[in-house]
N, C-alpha and C positions, 0 to 999 in steps of 0.2 A: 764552697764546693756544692754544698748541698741548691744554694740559690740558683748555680749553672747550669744545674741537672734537672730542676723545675724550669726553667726556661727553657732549656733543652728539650723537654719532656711537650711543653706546650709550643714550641714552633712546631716539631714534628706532627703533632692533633692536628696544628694550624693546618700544614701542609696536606695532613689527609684531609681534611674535611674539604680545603680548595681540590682536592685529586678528586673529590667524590661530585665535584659538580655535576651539571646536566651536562653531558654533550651535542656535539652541533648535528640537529637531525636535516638539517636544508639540504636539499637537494636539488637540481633544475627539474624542469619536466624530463618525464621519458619518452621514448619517438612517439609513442600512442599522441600522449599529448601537448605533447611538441607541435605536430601534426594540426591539431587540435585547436590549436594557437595559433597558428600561420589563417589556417582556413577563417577564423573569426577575427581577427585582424583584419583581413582584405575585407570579410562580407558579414561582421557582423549587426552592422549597425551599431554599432557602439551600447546596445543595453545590453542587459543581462536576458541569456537564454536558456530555455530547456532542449536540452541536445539528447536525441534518442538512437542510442547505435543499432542500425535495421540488421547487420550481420549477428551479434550478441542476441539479440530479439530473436532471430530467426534460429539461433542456438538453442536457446533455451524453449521458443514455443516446438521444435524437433527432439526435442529432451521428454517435456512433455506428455506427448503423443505417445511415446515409444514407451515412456510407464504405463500411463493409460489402457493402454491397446486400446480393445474394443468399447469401453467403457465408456458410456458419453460423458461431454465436459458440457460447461456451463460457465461462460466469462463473466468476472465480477467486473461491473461498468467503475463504479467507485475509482476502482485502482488502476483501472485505464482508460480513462473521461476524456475520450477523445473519439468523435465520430469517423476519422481515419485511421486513428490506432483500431478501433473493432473491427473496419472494416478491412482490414489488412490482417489482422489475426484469424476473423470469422471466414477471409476465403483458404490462410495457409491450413487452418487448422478446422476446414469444414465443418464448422459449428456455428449456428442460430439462435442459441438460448442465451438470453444476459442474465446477470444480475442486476436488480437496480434498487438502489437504495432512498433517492429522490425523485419527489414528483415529477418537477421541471425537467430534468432527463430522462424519466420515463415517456415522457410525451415527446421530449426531442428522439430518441430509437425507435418512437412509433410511428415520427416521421421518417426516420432516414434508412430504419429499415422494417419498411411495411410487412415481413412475412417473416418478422423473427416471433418468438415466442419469450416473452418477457415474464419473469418472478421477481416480487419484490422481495428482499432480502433482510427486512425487517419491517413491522408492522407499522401502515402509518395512519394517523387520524384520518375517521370518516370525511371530515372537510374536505380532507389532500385527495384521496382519490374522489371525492365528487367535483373539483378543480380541475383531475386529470379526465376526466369523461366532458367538462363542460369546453375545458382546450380542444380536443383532440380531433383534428379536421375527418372529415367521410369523404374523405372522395380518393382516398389513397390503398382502400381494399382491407386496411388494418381491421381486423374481427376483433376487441379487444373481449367480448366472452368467451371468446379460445385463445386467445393470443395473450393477454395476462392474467398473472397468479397472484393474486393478494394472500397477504400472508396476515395468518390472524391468532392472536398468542393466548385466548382469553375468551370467557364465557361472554362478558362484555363487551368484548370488538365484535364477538362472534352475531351479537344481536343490533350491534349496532352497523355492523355491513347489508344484515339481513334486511332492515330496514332501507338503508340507503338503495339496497337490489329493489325494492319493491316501490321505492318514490321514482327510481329512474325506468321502471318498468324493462328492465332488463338481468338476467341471472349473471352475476358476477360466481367467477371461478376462486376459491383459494386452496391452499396450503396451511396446515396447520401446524406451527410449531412448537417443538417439543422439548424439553431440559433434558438433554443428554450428558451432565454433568457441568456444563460452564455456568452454571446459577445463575443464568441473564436473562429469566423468564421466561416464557412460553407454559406448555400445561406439563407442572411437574410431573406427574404420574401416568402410567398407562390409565389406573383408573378415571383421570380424572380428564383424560381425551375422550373414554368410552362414554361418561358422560354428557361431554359436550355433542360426537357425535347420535348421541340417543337424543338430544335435547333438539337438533336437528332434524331428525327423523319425524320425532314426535309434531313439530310445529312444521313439518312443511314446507321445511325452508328453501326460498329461489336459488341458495347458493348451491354450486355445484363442486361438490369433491374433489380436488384433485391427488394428490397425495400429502407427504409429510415435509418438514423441513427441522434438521438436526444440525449444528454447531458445534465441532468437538474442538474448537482450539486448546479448552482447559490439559489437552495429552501431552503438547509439548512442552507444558509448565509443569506436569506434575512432578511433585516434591520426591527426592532421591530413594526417600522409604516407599513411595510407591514405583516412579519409574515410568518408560513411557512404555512398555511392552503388557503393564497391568493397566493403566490407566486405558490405553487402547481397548484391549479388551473389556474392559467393564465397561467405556459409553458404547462398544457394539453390542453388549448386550441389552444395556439400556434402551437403545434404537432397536432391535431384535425385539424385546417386549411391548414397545410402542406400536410394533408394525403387527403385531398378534393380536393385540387389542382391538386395533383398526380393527382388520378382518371380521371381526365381528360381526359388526357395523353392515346393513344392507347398503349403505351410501359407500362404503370402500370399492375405488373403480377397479375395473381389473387392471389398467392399463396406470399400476399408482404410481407418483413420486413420490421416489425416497431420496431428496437433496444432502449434502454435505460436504462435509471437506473442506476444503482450504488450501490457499497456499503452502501453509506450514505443515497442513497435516497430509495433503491429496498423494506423497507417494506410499502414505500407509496403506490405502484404498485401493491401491492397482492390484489388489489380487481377489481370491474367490470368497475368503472369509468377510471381508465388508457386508455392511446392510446396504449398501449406497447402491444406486441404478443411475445414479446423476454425482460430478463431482462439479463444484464451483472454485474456481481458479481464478486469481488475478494478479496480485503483486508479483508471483512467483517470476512471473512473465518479463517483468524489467527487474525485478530483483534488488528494491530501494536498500540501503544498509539494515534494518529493523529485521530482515529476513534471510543476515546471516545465518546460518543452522546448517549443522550435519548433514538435514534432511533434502538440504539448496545446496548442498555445495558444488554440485559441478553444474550449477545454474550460476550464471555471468551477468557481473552488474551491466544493465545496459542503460542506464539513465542517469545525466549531469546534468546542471546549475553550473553555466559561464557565467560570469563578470569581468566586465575589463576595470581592468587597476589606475583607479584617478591619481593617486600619489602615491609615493613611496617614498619616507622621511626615516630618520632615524627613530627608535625607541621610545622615547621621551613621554612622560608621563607627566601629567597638571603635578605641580608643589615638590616633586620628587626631583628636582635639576640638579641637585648638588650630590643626588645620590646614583644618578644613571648610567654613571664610566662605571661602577660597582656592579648594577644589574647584570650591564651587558659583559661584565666581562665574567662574574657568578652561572649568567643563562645567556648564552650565544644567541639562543633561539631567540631572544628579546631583543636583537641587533637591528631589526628592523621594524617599521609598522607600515603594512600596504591597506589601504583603504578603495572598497568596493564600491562599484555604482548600485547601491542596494544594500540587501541585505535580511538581517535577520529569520532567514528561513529554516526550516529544520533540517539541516544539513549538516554533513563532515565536511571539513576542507579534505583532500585529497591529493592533488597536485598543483604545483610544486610540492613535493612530498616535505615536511615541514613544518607546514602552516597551522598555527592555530587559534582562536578566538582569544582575545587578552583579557580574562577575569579580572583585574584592574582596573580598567579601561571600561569595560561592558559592550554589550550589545547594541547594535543600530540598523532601521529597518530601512536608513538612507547613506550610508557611510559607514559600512562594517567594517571594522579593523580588524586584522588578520596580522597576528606578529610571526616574524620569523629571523633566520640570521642568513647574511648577506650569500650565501653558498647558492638558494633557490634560484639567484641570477633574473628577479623578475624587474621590470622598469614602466614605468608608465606606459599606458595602452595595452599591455602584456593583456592575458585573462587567466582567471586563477579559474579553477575548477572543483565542485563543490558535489558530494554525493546526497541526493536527497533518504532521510528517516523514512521515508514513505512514501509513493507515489499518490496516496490515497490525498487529496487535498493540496498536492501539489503540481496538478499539470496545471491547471487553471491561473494559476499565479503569473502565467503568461499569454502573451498575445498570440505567441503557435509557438509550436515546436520542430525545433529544426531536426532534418533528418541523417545520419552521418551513414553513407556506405562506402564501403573498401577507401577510408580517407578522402574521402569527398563529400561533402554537402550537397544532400542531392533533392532536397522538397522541404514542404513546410506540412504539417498538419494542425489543423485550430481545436485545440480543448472544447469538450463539452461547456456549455455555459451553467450556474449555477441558480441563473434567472429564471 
């Protein structure tokens, strides 16, 4: 009796433990990319593309604006490296100041757009901008002693630009940046900017002033005991005591930069309490997965990673064959394996809603397997659709970017190059 009730007792577990499996999350596409699918089937060319929706884009750079109001903006080149993508953002959203983070694209925007106003967005060896002076053609009107802002973190950059201004016999403009709390460098202290500008003063220097530049990402990280309504406030006031110290300074212009912001942080800055006169925005703009937040939400992803689907086989995993009716029938989701032309990018699968990379298996940057169960409804030549982590390192990855409006494919644009 007692034996029948222990049996009993253990097929029942049995039973729940099988009730408790994963269920089947596959799904086909939905009409978005459905749609999606149709159009890169007829005209994809069969690789894998970066697909940029100009309607969602044009959402979210009008989203933008309207926080903003008057406040000027400042496009980070980085997270949209692509010399049709700025020039399509800089006419909806009348604005000519980039951010730029590389040399090689500093000098590509100083060709393609002669009468922007460039800041570099983190400091870079003396070498890089004596490279970016020796590239940079004259005959296109570009002034780069008004037209770039080098940015300099350090009593040692600061001597060593001064130098590089006076072998090129021209005064080079900067920015100096300041530790507003993200501990990524710049001059920790008010005092120790006052400094450097007095060390300036004192020696003469060809460089010419322009304002400050401040980084407050560390706000939407900070830790629950602080919050992001203290954290905000203390790097404004942090920026606030920086910009008091400047003034000091007979070198503080009247006409200063006070740069900042971010994608993650810029709608904290659409009001009067901000130190900021300048906000620099990029991701926010396509809105890659990395910049899901509260602060994004009714900012719309507008950029994919297609691939068309080489195979689609069953499940089946090296040495595991006698065990795979079991898998599949424990995790549905493991019903199938589609393999990509490419691969390994910093992406989420997305749709077919389903998909996902087989830890098993592993990763491949020429044949990425993507498991799922048979429900997705995908078949050879299909294309799966893949959400980029970050735009920032990822337009480049392709040869252009194709353009999707109102479900049509309507252009291409060519990424910045990285040469």
């Amino acid at each position: 009796m007692r034996r029948r009730t222990l049996l009993g007792i253990g097929a029942l577990g049995a039973l729940g433990i099988w009730a408790a499996r994963p269920s089947d999350h596959g799904r086909p596409h939905d009409a978005y990319f459905a749609r999606l699918n149709q159009l890169l089937r007829e005209d994809g060319g069969g690789i894998p593309q970066m697909v940029i929706d100009l309607d969602r884009l044009d959402a979210n750079a009008d989203l933008l604006a309207a926080r903003l109001g008057p406040r000027p903006l400042r496009l980070v080149a980085k997270s949209l490296a692509s010399g049709g993508l700025l020039d399509y953002l800089s006419r909806r959203l009348n604005c000519t100041r980039f951010m730029v983070f590389h040399q090689p694209q500093l000098n590509q925007l100083a060709r393609l757009f002669p009468s922007a106003d460039l800041l570099l967005g983190k400091p870079l060896p003396a070498a890089a901008a004596l490279a970016f002076y020796q590239q940079l053609p004259h005959h296109r009107g570009f002034d780069p002693s008004h037209q770039v802002t080098w940015l300099v973190d350090s009593i040692q950059r600061l001597q060593e630009y001064t130098e590089l201004s006076r072998a090129l016999g021209q005064p080079l403009q900067v920015a100096l940046e300041i530790d507003i709390g993200l501990a990524r460098g710049g001059f920790a202290t008010p005092h120790a900017l006052a400094s450097a500008l007095a060390q300036m003063d004192a020696s003469a220097s060809p460089l010419k002033l322009r304002g400050l530049m401040g980084y407050d990402a560390q706000v939407v990280h900070a830790p629950f005991w602080i919050g992001t309504d203290k954290a905000l406030s203390e790097s404004n006031a942090r920026y606030q005591a920086f910009i008091q110290a400047a003034r000091t300074s007979p070198l503080w212009p009247r006409d200063s930069l006070l740069n900042g912001g971010g994608s993650q942080t810029y709608p904290l800055h659409a009001n009067e309490a901000s130190p900021l006169n300048e906000v620099a925005v990029g991701s926010a703009l396509l809105k890659p997965a990395a910049f899901d937040s509260e602060l994004l939400r009714e900012h719309h992803a507008a950029l994919w990673i297609a691939s068309p689907v080489l195979k689609v086989l069953d499940g089946t995993l090296p040495y595991l064959d006698n065990i795979q009716g079991l898998l599949r029938g424990w995790n549905p989701n493991r019903q199938r394996a589609h393999y990509l032309y490419g691969g390994n990018w910093q992406a989420k699968p997305v749709s077919p809603a389903g998909l996902t990379y087989d830890s098993l298996y592993g990763r491949s940057a020429n044949q990425e397997r993507l498991i799922g169960s048979g429900a997705t409804g995908l078949a050879v030549d299909d294309w799966v659709f893949l959400r980029p982590e970050q735009s920032e390192g990822s337009l480049d990855e392709f040869a252009d970017l194709r353009l999707l409006r109102r479900g049509n494919l309507v252009g291409r644009w060519n990424p910045l190059s990285l040469a």
